[in-house]
Steps between C-alpha positions, in 0.01 A plus 500: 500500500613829390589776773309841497775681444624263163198621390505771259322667234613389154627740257231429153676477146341703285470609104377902450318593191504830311273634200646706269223686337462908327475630836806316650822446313735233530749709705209603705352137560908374573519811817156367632606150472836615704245673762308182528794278534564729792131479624524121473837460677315762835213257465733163543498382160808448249466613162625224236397610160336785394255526112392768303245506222405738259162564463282790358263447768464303824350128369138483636518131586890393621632855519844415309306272203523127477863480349664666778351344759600145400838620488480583845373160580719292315763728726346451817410126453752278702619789677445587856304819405198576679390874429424678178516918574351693183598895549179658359166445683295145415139418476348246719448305173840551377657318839251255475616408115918556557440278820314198279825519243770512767380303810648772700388797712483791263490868654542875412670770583251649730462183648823476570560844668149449681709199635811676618280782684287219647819335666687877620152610607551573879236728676120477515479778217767311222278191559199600488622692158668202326214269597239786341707527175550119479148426485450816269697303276362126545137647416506562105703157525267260655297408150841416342620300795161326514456392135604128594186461730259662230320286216543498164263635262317826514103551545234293744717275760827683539455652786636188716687444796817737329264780490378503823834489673605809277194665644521398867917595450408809349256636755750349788789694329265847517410467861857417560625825321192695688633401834865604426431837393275573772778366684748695342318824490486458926864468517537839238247633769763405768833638256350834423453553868828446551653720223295799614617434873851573333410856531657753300842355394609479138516157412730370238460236328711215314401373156623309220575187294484161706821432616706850448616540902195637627551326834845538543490883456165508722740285787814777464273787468273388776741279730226206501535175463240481177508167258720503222703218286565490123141351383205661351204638743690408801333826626048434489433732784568849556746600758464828662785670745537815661884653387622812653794698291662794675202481754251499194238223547364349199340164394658249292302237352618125308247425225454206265689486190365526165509315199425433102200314452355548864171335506231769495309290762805545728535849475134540578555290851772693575396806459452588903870419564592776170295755663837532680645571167196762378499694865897535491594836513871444307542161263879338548486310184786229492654381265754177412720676250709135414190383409526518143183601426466709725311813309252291433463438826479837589228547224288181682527683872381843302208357308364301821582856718280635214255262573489572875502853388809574721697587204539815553661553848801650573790233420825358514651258306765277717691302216619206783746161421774777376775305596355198297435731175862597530598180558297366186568798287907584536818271396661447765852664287263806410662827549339675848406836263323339243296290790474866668383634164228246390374565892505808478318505215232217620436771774452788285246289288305415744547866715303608195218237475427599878596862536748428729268228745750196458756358676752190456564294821604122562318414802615169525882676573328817638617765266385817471216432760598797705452710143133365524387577805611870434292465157226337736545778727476770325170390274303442852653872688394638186074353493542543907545894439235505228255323655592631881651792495457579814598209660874510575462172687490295189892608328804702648 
């Protein structure tokens, strides 16, 4: 008999699927694929082999077409793989057909991230807010997934055993998802009590891509001990600390990263915990710079600020993992002023883009931190005398 402790969860292999259609190209579809590798690996699966098939639209039926999905199972047959994750969203009847062809469980990318928030969820609020968007997304599914129990033929006598069970899941699903917002919107009762018990201090808030340092800069700014390890969404809830600078009290809050392809359902649930984001008073949006995509990160966090219409607060751009673009981007025999050079004129770019509201750090080594909390500083002094100017309390 095995002991407890021998016991462990076992890492899933695992084939990803990409469509390459007019609205995504192929280099595109190969930078989500590299994201959902990523997603798969924080969600405890290895990626083995990854397909992409180009298609002028989405096939109705299998998704991918017939052709392309026996090439994945003549791949998959023999070998110990036992998860199929497609990157673009799936029908209920779509699963339902891929899983009859490959024998194997068969997800999506929403499912997948629904998955990884489900397991970091830790407070009453993230769970109640994955659960709501999980069954958000089962509900369209259920016909698709029930198609096995229903009989064939259309007209008088179809509406067997199959159909029932759709209907009973269906209206069992709805209650559910009654019950969890009502649940929910008693714990935003409970939150927005709380932020207007913080008083009158600015609160600043930190945004960004999943995965950019959000948590690391929240723990140097803040001196806390808040979550953070090299996954994605290893931050669900919202952290909120009080930080005084040069006896100026502000509030500092950790909020979820973002993402491509964020399931709409998702960002509905969680839109209580971004309130955080839209009642901010100054945005600290972060962002990995080695990443090599990294401006199109930028333009995800903008579009979903857009969204949240929190776009338009005042903002500064911390370009973080410095010491791993220079490590990336410079020989190693470079000369030191054409390394000071291209910085300087990385810097200058980006000085431009912002008017002057960026910064370059390295967290991870601590550089330039002390450079931030004077940029910090001086945005909150600055709303503290325009919003109280008469009260000297708040900045020195």
């Amino acid at each position: 008999m095995l002991d407890k402790k021998q016991v462990v969860e076992q890492e899933e292999k695992a084939v990803i699927v990409g469509l390459i259609t007019q609205e995504q190209t192929e280099r595109q579809v190969q930078e989500y694929l590299d994201e959902l590798t990523f997603l798969a690996e924080t969600a405890g699966a290895i990626t083995v082999k990854r397909y992409t098939q180009k298609l002028a639209h989405p096939d109705r039926a299998t998704f991918i077409g017939k052709g392309k999905l026996e090439e994945i199972r003549t791949f998959i047959s023999g070998r110990d793989v036992s998860l199929v994750i497609f990157d673009d969203e799936l029908t209920g009847s779509q699963i339902s057909n891929i899983e009859k062809v490959l024998k194997v469980k068969v997800i999506d990318r929403s499912d997948l991230i629904l998955d990884i928030f489900a397991r970091r969820a830790r407070t009453a609020q993230a769970k109640v807010q994955v659960e709501l968007a999980q069954y958000q997304y089962i509900l369209p599914r259920l016909r698709g997934m029930w198609t096995h129990l229903e009989r064939l033929g259309g007209g008088i006598g179809t509406r067997g055993p199959g159909e029932t069970e759709i209907e009973t899941d269906r209206r069992i699903v709805k209650d559910k998802i009654s019950l969890l917002r009502k649940r929910l919107g008693e714990i935003d009762k409970q939150a927005l009590t709380q932020r207007k018990e913080r008083g009158e201090y600015i609160r600043v808030a930190l945004v960004g891509y999943t995965n950019v340092g959000k948590s690391t800069i929240m723990n140097l700014l803040a001196k806390s001990e808040v979550f953070a390890e090299n996954k994605l969404f290893a931050t669900l809830d919202t952290t909120t600390r009080k930080v005084v600078f040069d006896q100026t009290p502000f509030l500092l809050s950790d909020t979820v990263g973002f993402i491509r392809k964020l399931p709409h359902h998702l960002v509905e649930s969680f839109k209580s915990t971004l309130d955080e984001v839209r009642e901010s008073d100054i945005l600290l949006h972060v962002v990995d710079i080695s990443h090599p995509k990294y401006e199109d990160q930028v333009e995800v966090v903008n579009r979903t600020l857009q969204e949240l219409k929190a776009f338009d607060k005042p903002t500064v751009m911390i370009f973080n993992k410095m010491d791993l673009y220079e490590e990336q981007t410079f020989d190693k025999w470079l000369a030191p002023e054409v390394k000071d050079d291209m910085l300087r004129q990385l810097k200058e770019t980006w000085d431009l883009r912002t008017q002057g509201n960026c910064i370059f750090i390295s967290a991870l080594e601590k550089r330039n931190i002390d450079e931030l909390r004077k940029t910090i500083m001086e945005k909150v002094v600055t709303l503290y005398r325009e919003r109280y100017p008469y009260k000297s309390e708040f900045f020195y």
